[in-house]
C-alpha positions in Angstrom: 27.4 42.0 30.0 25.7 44.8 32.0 25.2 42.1 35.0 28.9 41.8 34.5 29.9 45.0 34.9 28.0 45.6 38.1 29.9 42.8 39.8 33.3 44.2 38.7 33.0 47.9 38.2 32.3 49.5 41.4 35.2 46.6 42.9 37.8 48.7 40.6 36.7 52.4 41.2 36.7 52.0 45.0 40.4 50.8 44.4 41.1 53.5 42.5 39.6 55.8 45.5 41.7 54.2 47.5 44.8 54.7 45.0 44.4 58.6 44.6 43.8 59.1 48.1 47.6 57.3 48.6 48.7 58.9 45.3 47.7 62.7 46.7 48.7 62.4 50.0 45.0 62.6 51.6 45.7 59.2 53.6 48.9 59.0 54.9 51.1 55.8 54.4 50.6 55.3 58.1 46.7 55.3 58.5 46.8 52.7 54.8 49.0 50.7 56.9 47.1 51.1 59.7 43.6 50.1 57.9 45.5 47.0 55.9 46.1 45.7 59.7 42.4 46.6 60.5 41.1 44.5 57.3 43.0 41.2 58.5 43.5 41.2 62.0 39.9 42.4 62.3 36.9 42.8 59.8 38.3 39.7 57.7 38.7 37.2 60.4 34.9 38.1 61.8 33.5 37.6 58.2 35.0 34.8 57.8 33.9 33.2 61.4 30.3 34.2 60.3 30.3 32.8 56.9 32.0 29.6 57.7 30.0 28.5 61.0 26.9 29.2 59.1 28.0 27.5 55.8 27.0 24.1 54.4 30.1 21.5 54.1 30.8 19.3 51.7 30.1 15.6 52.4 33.1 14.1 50.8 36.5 15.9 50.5 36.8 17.9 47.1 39.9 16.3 45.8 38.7 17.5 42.3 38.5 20.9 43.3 42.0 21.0 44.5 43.9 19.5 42.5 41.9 21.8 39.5 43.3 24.8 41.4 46.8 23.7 42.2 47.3 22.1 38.9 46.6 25.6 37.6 49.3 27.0 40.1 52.0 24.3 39.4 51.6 25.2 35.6 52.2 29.3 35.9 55.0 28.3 39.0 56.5 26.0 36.7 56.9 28.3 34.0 57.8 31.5 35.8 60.0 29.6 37.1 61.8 28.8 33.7 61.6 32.0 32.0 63.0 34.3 34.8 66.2 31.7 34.7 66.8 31.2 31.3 65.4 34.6 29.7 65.9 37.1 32.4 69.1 35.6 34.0 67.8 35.7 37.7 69.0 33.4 40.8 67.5 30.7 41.4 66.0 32.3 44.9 64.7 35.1 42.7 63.3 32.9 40.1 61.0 31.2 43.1 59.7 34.4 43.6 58.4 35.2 40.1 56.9 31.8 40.2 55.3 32.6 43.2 53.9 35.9 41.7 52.6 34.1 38.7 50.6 31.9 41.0 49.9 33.9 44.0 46.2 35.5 43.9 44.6 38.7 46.1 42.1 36.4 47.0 40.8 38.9 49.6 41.2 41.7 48.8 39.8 41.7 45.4 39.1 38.2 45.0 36.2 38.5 48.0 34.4 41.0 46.8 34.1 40.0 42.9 33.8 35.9 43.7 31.0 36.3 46.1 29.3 39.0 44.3 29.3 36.8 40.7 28.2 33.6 42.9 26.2 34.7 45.9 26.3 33.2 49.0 26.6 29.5 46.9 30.1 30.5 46.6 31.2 30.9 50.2 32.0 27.7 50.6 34.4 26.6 48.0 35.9 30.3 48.3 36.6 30.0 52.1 37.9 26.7 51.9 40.3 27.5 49.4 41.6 30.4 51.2 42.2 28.3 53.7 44.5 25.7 51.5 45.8 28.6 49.5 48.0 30.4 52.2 49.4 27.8 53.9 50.4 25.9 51.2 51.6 28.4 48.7 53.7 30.5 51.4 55.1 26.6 52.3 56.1 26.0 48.9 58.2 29.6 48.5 59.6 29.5 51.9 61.2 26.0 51.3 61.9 26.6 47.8 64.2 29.8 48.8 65.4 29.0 52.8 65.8 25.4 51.6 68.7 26.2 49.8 70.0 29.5 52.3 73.1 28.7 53.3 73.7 27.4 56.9 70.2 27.5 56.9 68.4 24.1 58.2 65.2 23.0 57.0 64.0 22.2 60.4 64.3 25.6 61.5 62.6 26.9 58.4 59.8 24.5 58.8 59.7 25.9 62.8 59.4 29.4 61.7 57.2 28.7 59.0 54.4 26.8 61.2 54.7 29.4 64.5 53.9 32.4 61.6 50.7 30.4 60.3 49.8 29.4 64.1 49.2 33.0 64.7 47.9 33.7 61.5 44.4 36.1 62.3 42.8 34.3 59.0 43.8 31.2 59.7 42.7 31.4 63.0 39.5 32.7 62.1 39.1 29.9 59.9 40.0 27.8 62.9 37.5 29.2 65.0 34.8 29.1 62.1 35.1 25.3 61.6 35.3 24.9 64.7 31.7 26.5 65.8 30.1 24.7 62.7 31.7 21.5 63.9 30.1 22.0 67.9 27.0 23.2 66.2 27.2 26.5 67.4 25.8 29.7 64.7 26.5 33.4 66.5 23.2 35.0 67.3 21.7 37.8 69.2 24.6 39.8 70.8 27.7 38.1 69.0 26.5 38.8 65.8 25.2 42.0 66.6 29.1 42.2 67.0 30.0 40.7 64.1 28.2 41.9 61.3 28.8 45.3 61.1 32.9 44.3 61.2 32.2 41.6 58.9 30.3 44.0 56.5 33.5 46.1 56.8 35.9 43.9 55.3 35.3 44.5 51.7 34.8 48.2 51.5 38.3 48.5 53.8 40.1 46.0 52.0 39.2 47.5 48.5 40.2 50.9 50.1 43.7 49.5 51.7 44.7 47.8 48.4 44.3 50.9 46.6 46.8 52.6 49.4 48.6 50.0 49.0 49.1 50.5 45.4 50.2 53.7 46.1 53.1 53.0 48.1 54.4 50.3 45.4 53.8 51.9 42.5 55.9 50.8 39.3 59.5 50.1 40.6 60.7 48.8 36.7 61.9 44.8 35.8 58.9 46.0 33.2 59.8 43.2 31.3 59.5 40.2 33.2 56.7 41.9 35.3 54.1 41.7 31.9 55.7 38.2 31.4 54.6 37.2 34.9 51.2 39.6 34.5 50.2 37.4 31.3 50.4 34.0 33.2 49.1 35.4 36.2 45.9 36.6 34.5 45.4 34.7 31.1 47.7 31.2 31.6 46.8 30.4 35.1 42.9 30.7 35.0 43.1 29.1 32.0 45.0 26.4 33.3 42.4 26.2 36.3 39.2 26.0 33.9 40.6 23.4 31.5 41.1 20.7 34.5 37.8 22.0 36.4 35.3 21.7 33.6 36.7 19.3 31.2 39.0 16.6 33.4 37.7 16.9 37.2 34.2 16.7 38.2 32.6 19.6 40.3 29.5 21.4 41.3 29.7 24.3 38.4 29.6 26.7 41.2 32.7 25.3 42.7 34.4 25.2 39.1 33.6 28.8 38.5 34.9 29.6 42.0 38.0 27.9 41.2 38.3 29.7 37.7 38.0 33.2 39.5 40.1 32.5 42.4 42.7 31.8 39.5 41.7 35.0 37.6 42.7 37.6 40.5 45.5 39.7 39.7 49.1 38.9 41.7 48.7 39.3 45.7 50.7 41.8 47.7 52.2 38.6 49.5 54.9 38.3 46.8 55.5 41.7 47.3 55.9 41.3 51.0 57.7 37.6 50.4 60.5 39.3 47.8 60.8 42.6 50.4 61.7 39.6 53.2 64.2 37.6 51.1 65.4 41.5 49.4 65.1 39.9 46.5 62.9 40.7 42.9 61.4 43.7 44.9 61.2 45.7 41.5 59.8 42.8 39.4 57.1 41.5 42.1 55.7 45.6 42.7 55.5 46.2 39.3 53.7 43.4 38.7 51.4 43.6 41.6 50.4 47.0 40.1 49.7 46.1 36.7 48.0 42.5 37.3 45.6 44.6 39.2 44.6 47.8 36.9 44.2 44.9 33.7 42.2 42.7 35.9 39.4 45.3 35.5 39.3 43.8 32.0 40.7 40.3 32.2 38.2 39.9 35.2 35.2 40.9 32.9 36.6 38.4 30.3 36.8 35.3 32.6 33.1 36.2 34.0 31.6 36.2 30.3 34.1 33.4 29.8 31.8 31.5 32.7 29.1 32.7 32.1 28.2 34.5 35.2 
């Protein structure tokens, strides 16, 4: 249990630095903002071009792995889906973004620091290539689910818009870059990654930091009801979901099963928020949940680690 708490203790309380610094107005909105920006367009993009050209691929493609994880999302989607319609009353728009926010994980900024420190460098691969599936597809899924249906809006265009946002996407493209490196059989050395490590070794302490700021800003906006419905599948139902089909109906490297079990486990990513603030839609219901999927993950986290065995 101790070994436990070291991986997620010191994860929370640097959030929670960040969140009174917000809170107390000793960071500004516009220097968390500012260090959000830093985090993805800059320290997260050069850890990730490290990790991935230096990482070991799999031979074969993971199909077990994926469909573990995204059987675990269509599950919580589903179902968030259902209960915001026909308990809470919501549009059908808004009910895509609950189950987007039951499904949706901070896989960087708290997911990073707590999968990599339970795993080790083991993990970086099945963490980074996941990240790399999880945005593009998930963001897909919402943005045709709710511009699908817009009215006068055509699905070509939405599909144009939604491929030139990803095209520029800094993670994406540090991904990009990253495979692309591994793939030429080029690892940085001498001056690039005297460059790159001391950004890459940035990216968790700032992200930790910015999500706490972050917090802040949101705070609790109300919908308290559906937001500890959608809390509850985001932090109990969907990992769940994810460690039934990864250790008991796909096969998998335990590592990559645990991985996929954690990635599940984080609390709701501030991309619903931003998604529902875009659309003006479930605003309340998506902050609100955002906020308390990530102060009860300090617990639920510690459960799914013993849970796994870590």
């Amino acid at each position: 249990m101790w070994t436990i708490l070291t991986v997620t203790v010191p994860v929370f309380v640097i959030i929670v630095i960040g969140y009174a610094c917000g809170r107390s107005g000793f960071v500004s909105e516009r220097a968390g903002a500012a260090l959000m920006e830093y985090v993805f367009s800059i320290a997260l993009p050069a850890l990730i071009v490290k990790t991935i050209s230096t990482s070991a691929m799999p031979a074969s493609n993971p199909w077990g792995y994926w469909l573990a994880y995204f059987g675990g999302v269509l599950v919580v989607w589903l179902i968030g889906m259902a209960l915001a319609s026909r308990v809470f009353g919501v549009s059908r728009s808004e009910s895509v973004i609950h189950g987007f926010t039951a499904g949706q994980s901070n896989t960087i900024l708290v997911g990073m620091p707590i999968i990599l420190g339970a795993y080790g460098p083991e993990a970086s691969t099945p963490f980074f290539l996941l990240i790399a599936v999880h945005l593009p597809v998930m963001m897909a899924i919402a943005t045709t689910l709710i511009e699908g249906r817009a009215e006068g809006g055509h699905w070509l265009d939405m599909v144009r818009r939604l491929c030139l946002r990803l095209a520029v996407h800094p993670i994406l493209l540090a991904l990009a870059i990253g495979l692309g490196l591994r793939a030429a059989g080029i690892a940085p050395r001498g001056m690039a990654l005297d460059v790159l490590n001391p950004l890459s070794e940035s990216a968790i302490p700032c992200s930790l930091v910015a999500l706490g700021l972050s917090l802040a800003r949101f705070g609790i906006a109300g919908d308290l009801r559906p937001a500890l419905v959608l809390s509850v599948l985001k932090l109990m139902l969907h990992p769940f979901s994810v460690w039934l089909l990864a250790f008991h109906v796909f096969r998998m490297p335990p590592v990559w099963a645990g991985v996929a079990v954690l990635f599940a486990a984080m609390p709701t990513g501030i991309n619903s928020h931003i998604l529902a603030t875009r659309y003006q839609i479930a605003e309340r219901a998506t902050s609100t949940a955002t906020v308390l999927t990530t102060v009860a993950a300090s617990l639920t986290v510690t459960f799914w680690l013993f849970v796994l065995g870590v």
